[in-house]
DRENPA-3360 file (N, C-alpha, C; in nm, 2 decimals, always signed):
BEGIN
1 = XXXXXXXX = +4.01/+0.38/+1.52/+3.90/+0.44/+1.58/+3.77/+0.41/+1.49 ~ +3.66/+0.35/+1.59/+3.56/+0.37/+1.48/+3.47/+0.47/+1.48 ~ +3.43/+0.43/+1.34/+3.31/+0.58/+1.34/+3.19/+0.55/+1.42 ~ +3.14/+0.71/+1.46/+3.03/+0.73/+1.53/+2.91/+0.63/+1.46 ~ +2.78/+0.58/+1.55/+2.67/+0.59/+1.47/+2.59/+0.71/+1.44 ~ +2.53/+0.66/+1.33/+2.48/+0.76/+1.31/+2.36/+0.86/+1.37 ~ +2.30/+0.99/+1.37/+2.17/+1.00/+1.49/+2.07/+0.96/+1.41 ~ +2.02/+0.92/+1.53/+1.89/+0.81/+1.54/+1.77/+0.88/+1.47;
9 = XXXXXXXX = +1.76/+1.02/+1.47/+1.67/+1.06/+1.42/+1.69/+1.10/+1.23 ~ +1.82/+1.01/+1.22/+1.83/+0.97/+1.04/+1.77/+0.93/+1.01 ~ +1.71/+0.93/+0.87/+1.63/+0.84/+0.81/+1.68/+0.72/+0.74 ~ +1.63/+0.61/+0.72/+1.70/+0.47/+0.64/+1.77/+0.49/+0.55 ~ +1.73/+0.62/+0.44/+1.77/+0.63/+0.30/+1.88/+0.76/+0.36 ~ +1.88/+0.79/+0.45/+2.00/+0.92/+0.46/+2.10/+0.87/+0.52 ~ +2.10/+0.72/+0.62/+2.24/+0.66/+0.67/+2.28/+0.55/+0.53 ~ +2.17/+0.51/+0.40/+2.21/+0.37/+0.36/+2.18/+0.46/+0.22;
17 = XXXXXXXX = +2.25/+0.54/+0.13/+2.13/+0.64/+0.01/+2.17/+0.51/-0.08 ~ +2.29/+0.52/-0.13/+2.31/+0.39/-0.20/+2.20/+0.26/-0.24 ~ +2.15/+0.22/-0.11/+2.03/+0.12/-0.16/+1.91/+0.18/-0.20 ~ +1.91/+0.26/-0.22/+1.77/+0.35/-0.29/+1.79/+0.34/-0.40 ~ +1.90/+0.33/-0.44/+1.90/+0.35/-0.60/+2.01/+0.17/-0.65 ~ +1.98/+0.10/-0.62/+2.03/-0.01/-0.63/+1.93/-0.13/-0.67 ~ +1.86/-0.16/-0.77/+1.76/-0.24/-0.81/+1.77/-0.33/-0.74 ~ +1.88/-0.42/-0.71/+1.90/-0.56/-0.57/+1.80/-0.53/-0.47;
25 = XXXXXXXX = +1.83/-0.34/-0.41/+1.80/-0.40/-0.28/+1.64/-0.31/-0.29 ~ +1.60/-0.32/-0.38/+1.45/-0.24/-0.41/+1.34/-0.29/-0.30 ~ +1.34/-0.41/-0.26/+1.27/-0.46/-0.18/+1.27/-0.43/-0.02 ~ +1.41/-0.40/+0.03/+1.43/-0.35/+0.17/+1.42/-0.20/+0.12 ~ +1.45/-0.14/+0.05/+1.41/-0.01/+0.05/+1.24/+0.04/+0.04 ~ +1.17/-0.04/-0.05/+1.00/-0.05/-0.01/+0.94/-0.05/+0.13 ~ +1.03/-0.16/+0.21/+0.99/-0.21/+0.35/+1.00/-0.10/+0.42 ~ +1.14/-0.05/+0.42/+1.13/+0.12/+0.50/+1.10/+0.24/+0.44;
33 = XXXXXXXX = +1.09/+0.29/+0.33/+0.95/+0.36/+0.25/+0.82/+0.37/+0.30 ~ +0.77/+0.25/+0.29/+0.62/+0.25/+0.34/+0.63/+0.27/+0.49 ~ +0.68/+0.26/+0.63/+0.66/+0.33/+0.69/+0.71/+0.46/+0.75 ~ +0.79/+0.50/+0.65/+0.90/+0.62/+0.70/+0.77/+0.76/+0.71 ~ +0.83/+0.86/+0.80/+0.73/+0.96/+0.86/+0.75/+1.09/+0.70 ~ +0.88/+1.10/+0.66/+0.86/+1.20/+0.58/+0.81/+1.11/+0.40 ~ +0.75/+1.05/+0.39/+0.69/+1.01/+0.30/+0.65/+1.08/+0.18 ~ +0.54/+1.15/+0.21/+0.50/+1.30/+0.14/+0.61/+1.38/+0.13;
41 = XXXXXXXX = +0.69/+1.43/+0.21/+0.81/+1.51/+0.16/+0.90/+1.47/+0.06 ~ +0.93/+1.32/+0.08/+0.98/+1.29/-0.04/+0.92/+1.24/-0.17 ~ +0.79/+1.23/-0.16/+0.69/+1.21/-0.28/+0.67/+1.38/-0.36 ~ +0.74/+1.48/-0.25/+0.70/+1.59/-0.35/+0.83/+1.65/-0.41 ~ +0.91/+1.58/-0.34/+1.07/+1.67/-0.38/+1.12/+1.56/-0.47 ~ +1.07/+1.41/-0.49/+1.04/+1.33/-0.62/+1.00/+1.42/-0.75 ~ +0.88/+1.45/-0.73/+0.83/+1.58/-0.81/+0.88/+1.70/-0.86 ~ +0.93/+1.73/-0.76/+1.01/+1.84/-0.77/+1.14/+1.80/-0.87;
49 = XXXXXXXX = +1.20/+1.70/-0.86/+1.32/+1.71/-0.87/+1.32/+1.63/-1.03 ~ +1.20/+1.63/-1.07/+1.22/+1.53/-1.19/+1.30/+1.39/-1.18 ~ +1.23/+1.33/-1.05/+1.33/+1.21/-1.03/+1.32/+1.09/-1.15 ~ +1.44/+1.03/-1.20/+1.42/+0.87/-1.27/+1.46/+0.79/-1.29 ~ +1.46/+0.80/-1.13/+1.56/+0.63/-1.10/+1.57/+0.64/-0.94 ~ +1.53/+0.48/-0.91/+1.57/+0.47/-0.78/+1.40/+0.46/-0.72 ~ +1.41/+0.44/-0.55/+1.30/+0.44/-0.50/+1.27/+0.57/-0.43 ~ +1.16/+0.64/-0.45/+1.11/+0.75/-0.40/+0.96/+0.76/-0.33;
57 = XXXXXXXX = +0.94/+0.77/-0.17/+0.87/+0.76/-0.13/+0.78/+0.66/-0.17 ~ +0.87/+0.51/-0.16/+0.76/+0.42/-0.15/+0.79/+0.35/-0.34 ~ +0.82/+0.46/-0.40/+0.77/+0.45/-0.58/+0.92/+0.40/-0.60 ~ +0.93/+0.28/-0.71/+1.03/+0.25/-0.79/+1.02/+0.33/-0.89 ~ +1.12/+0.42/-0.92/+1.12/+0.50/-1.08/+1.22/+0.46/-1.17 ~ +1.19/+0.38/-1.25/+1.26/+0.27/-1.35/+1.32/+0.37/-1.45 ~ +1.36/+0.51/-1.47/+1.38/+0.53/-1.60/+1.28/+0.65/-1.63 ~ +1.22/+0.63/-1.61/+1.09/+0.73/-1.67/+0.99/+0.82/-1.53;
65 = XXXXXXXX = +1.03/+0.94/-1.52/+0.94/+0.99/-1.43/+0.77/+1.00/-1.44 ~ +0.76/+1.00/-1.57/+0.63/+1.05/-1.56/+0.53/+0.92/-1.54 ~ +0.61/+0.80/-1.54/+0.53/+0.67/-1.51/+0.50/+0.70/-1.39 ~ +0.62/+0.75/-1.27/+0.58/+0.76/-1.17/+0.50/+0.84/-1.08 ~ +0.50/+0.99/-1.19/+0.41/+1.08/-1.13/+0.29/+1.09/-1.07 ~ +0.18/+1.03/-1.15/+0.07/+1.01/-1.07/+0.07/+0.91/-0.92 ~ +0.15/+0.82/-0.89/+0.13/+0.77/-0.79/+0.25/+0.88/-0.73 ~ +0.36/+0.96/-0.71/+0.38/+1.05/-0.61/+0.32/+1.15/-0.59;
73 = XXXXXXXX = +0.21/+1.20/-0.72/+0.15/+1.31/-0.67/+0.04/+1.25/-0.59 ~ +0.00/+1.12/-0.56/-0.16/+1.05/-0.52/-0.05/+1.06/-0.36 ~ +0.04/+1.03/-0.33/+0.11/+1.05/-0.20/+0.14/+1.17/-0.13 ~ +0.21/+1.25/-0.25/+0.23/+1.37/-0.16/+0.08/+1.45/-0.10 ~ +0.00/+1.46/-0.17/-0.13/+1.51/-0.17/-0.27/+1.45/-0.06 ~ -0.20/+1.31/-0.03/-0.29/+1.24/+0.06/-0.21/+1.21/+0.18 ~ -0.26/+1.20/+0.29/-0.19/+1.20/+0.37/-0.16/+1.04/+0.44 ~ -0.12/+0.96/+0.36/-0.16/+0.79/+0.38/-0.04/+0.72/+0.47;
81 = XXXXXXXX = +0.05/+0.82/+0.54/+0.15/+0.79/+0.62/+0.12/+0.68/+0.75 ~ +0.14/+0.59/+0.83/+0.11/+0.50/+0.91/+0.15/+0.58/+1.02 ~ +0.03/+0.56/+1.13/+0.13/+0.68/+1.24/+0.22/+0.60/+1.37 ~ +0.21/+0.46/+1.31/+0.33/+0.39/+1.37/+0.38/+0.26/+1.33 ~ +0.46/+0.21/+1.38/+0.55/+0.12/+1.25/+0.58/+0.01/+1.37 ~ +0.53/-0.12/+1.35/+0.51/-0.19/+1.39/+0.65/-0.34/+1.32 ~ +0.69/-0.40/+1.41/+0.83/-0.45/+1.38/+0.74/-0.56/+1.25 ~ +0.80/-0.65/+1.19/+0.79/-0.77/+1.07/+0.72/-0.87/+1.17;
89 = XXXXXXXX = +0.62/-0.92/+1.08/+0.53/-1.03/+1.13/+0.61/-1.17/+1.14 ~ +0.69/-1.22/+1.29/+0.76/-1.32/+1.29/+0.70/-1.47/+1.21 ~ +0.79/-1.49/+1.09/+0.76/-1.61/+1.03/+0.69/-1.56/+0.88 ~ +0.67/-1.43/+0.86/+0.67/-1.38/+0.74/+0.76/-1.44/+0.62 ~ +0.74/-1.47/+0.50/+0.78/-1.50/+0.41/+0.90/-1.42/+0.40 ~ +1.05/-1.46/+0.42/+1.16/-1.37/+0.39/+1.15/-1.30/+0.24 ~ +1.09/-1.32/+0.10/+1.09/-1.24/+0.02/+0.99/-1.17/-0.01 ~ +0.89/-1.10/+0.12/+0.82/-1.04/+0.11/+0.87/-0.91/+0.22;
97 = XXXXXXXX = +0.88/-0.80/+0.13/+0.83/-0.69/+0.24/+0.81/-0.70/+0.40 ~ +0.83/-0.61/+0.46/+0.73/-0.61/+0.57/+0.65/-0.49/+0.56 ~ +0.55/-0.51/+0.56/+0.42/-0.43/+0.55/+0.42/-0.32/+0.64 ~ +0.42/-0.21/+0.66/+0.37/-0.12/+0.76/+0.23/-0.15/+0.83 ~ +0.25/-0.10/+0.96/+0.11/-0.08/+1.03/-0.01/-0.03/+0.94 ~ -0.14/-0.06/+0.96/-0.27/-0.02/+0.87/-0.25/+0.13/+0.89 ~ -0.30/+0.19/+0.79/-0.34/+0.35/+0.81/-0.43/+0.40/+0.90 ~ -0.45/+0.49/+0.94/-0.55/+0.52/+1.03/-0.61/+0.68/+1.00;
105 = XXXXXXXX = -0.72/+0.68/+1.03/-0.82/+0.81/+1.00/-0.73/+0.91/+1.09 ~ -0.72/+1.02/+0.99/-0.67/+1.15/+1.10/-0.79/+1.22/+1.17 ~ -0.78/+1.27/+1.25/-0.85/+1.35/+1.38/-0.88/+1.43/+1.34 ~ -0.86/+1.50/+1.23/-0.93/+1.62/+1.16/-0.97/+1.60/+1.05 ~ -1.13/+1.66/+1.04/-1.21/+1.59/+0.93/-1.15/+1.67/+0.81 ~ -1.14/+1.57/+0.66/-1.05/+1.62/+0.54/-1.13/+1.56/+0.43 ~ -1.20/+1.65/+0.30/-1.23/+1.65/+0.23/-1.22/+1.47/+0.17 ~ -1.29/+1.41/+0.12/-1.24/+1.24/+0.05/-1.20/+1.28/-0.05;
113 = XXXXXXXX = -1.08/+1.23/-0.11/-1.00/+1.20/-0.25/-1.09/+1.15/-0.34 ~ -1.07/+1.24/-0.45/-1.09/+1.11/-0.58/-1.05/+0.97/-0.56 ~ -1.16/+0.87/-0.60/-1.15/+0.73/-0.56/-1.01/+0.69/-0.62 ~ -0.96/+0.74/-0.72/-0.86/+0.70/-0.79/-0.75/+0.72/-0.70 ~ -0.72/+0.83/-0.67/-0.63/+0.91/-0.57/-0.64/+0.83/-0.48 ~ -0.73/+0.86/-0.38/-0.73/+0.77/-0.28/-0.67/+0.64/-0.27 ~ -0.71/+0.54/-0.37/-0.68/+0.38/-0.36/-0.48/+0.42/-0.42 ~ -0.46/+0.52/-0.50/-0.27/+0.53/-0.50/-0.24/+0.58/-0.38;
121 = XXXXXXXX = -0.28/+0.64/-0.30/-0.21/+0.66/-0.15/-0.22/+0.59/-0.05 ~ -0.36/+0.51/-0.05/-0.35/+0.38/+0.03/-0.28/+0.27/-0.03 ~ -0.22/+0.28/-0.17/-0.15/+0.13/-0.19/-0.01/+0.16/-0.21 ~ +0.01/+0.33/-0.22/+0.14/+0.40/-0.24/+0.20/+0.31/-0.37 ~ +0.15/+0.29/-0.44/+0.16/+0.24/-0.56/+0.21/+0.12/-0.59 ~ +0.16/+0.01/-0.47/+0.17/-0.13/-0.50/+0.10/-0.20/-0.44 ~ +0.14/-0.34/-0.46/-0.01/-0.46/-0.48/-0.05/-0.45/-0.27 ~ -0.16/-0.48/-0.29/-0.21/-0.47/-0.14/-0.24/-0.64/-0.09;
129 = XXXXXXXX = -0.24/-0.72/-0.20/-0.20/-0.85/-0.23/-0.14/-0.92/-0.12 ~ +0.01/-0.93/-0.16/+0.11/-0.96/-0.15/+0.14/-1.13/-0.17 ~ +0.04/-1.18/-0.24/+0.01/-1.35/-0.29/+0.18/-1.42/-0.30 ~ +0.20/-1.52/-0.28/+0.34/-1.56/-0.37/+0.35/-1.55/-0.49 ~ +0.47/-1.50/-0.48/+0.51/-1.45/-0.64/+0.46/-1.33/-0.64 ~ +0.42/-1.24/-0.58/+0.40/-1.10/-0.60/+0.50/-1.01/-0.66 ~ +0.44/-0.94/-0.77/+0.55/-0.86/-0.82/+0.55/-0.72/-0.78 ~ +0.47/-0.66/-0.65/+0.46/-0.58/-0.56/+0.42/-0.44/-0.64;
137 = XXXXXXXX = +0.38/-0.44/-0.77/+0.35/-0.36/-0.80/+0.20/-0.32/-0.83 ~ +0.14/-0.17/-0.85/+0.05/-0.20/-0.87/+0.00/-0.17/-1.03 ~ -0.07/-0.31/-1.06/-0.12/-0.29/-1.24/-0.25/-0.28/-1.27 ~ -0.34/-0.35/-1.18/-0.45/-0.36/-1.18/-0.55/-0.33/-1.04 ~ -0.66/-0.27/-1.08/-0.75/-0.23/-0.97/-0.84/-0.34/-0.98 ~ -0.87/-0.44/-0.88/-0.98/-0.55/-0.88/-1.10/-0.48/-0.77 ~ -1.21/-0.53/-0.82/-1.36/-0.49/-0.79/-1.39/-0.62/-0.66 ~ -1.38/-0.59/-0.58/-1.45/-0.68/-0.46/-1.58/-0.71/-0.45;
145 = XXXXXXXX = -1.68/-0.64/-0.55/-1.83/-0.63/-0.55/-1.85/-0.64/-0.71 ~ -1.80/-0.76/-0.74/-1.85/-0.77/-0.88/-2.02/-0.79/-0.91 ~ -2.09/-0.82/-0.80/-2.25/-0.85/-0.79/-2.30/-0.70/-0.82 ~ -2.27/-0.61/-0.76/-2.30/-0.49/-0.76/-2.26/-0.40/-0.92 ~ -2.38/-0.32/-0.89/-2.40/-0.23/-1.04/-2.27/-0.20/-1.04 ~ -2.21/-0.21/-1.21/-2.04/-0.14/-1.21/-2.09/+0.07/-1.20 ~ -2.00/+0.08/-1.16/-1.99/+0.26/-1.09/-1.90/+0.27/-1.16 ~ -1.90/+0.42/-1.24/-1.80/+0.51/-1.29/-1.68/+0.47/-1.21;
153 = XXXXXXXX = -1.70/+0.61/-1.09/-1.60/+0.58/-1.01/-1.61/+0.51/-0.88 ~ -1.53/+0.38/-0.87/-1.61/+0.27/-0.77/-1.48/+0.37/-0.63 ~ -1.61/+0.32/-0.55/-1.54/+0.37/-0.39/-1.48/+0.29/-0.38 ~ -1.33/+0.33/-0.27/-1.23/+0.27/-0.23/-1.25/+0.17/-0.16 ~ -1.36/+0.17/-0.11/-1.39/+0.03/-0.01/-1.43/-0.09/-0.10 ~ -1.49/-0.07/-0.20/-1.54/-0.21/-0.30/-1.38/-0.19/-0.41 ~ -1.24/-0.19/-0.38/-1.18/-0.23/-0.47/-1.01/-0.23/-0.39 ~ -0.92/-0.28/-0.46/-0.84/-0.26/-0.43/-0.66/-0.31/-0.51;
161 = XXXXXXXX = -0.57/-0.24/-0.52/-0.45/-0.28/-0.60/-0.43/-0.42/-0.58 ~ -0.38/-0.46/-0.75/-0.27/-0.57/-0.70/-0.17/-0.60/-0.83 ~ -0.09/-0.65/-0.83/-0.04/-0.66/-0.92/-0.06/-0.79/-1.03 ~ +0.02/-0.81/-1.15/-0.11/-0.91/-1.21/-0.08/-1.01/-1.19 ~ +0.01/-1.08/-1.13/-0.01/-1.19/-1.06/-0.06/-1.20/-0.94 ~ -0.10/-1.14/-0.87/-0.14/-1.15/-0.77/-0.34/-1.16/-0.77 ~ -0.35/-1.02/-0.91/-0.50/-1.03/-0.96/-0.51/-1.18/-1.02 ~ -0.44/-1.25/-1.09/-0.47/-1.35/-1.15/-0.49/-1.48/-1.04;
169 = XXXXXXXX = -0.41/-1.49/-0.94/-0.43/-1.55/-0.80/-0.54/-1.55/-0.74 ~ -0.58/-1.43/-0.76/-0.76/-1.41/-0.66/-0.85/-1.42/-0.75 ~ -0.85/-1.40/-0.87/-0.97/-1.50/-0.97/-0.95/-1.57/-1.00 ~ -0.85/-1.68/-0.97/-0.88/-1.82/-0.96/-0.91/-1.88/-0.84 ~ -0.89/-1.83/-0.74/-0.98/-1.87/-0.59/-1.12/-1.88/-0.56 ~ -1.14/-2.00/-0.56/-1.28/-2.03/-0.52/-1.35/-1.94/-0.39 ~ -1.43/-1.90/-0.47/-1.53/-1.83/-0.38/-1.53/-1.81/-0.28 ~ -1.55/-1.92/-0.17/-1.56/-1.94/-0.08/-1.42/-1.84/+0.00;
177 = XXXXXXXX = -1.32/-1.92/-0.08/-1.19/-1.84/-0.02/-1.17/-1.71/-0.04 ~ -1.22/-1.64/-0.18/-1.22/-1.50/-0.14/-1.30/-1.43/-0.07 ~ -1.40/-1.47/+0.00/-1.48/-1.41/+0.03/-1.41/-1.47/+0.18 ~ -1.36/-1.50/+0.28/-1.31/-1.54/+0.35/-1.22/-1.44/+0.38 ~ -1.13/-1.42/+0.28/-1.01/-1.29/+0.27/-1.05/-1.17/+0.25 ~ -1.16/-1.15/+0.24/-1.25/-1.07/+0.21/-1.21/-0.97/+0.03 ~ -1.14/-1.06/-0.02/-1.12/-0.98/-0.17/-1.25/-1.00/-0.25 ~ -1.35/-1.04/-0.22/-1.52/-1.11/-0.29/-1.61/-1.06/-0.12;
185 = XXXXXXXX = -1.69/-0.96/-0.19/-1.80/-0.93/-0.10/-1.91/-0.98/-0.15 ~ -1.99/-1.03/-0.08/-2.09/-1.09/-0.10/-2.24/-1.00/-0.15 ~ -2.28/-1.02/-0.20/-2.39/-0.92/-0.29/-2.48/-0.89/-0.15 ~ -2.53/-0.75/-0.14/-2.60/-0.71/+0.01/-2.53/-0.65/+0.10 ~ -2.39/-0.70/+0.11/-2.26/-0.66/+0.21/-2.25/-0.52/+0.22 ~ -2.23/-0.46/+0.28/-2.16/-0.31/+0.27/-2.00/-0.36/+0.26 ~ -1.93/-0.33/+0.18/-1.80/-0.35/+0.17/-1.70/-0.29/+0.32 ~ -1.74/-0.15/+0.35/-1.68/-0.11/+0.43/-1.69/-0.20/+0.57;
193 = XXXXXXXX = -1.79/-0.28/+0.57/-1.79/-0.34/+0.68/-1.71/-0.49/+0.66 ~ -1.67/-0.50/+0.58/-1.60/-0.66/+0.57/-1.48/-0.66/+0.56 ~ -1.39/-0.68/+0.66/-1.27/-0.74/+0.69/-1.20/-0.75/+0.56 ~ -1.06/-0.71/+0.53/-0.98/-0.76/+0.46/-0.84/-0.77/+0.44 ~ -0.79/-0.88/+0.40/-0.65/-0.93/+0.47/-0.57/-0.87/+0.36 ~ -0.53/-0.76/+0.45/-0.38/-0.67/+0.35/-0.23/-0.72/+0.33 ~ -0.20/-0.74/+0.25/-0.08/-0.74/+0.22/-0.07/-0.87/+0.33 ~ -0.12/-0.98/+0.34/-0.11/-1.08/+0.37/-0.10/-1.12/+0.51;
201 = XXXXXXXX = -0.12/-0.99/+0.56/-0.05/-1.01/+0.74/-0.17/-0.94/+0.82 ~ -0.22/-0.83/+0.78/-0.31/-0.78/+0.86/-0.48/-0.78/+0.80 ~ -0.54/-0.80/+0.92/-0.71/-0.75/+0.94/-0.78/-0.61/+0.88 ~ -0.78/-0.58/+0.79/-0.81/-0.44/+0.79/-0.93/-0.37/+0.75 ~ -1.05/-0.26/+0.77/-1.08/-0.24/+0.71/-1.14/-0.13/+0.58 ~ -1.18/-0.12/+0.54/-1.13/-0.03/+0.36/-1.23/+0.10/+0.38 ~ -1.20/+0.17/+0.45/-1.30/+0.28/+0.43/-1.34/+0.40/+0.30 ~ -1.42/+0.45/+0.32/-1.44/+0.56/+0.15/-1.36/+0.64/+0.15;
209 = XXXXXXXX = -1.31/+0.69/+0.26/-1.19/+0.84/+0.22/-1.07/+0.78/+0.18 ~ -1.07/+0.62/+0.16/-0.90/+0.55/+0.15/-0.83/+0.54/+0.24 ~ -0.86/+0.52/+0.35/-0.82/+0.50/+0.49/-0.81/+0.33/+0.52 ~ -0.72/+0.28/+0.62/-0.73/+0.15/+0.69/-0.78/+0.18/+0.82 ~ -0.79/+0.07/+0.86/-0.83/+0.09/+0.98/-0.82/-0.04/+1.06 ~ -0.80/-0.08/+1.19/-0.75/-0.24/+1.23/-0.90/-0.31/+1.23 ~ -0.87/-0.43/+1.19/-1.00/-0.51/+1.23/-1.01/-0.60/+1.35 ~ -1.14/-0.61/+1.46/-1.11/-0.66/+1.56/-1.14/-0.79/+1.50;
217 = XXXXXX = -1.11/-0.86/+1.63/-1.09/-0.97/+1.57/-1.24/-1.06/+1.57 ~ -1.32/-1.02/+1.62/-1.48/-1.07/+1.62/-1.53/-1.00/+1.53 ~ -1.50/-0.95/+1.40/-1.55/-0.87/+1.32/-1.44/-0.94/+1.18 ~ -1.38/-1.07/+1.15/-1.28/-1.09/+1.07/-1.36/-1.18/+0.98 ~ -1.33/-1.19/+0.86/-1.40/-1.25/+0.78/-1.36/-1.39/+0.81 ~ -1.23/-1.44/+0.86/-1.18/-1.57/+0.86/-1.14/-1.61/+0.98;
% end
């Protein structure tokens, strides 16, 4: 006899728990993380639970919780969940992720995050990159508006995660090409209005509260 499947309304990590905590499969476990609905629930019971090890809401916890804390507490506290989940971009790089759908502005108006905060819930605490060779994490915050006066705290629209290969990747790209991908705004630009290519697959653009949003396509940098 075989066994039932399981109900549909499981989550990935409640039919498969084993790969959550399996460093191999840390990569399929990120893909269904970043769009799973209880996200924040488990970014707070991460917290809760003194987690340190395994993937939690999105977060690899290698050993050490408190590495991970500030990016579960930038999750639980922001509400950066995708409100639909959209299948893998056919022809995607098999050792990449698949990206969740862009985030989108909630319907009810909500105080803006600290910029810092913000940019860990929009990247849930990895590269927004995704360049070859990405080590999907995030190490570095890069400035899209390096023309522009540097700001204490720079708005989430003039910046964004990546990891340091991936940061090293886009300061060696000629100009032209970052500013194309829109990771280089052009001096005069409003940031929020220029297109930028997330995580390698999608149009997006970077609003101040830390929000995505889809970019049409007569509005794309490239």
């Amino acid at each position: 006899m075989t066994a039932a499947p399981p109900p549909p309304t499981m989550l990935a990590c409640q039919r498969n728990p084993e790969g959550w905590f399996d460093r191999r499969h840390r990569r399929n476990a990120l893909a269904q993380c970043l769009g799973c609905p209880a996200r924040r629930e488990c970014a707070r019971a991460a917290l809760s639970w003194q987690a340190d090890w395994g993937m939690w809401a999105g977060v690899w916890i290698d050993g050490c919780h408190n590495d991970a804390a500030p990016y579960l507490s930038a999750i639980a506290n922001n509400d950066a969940t995708p409100t639909e989940w959209r299948p893998p971009v056919i022809g995607a790089p098999d050792n990449h992720p698949c990206p969740p759908a862009p985030l989108h502005r909630p319907l009810a108006a909500a105080p803006a995050p600290p910029a810092s905060a913000a940019l860990l819930a929009r990247s849930c605490g990895h590269c927004e990159v995704f360049a070859q060779g990405c080590r999907y994490s995030f190490d570095r915050v890069v400035n899209r508006c390096p023309a522009a006066a540097p700001a204490e705290t720079p708005c989430p629209t003039r910046a964004f995660a990546a990891c340091g290969t991936c940061a090293d990747i886009v300061a060696r790209l000629a100009p032209q090409l970052a500013i194309r991908s829109g990771y280089l705004v052009t001096a005069g630009r409003d940031p929020a209005s220029v297109p930028f290519l997330w995580r390698g697959s999608r149009w997006v653009l970077l609003d101040r509260e830390g929000w995505l949003t889809e970019s049409r396509d007569d509005t794309r940098s490239a």
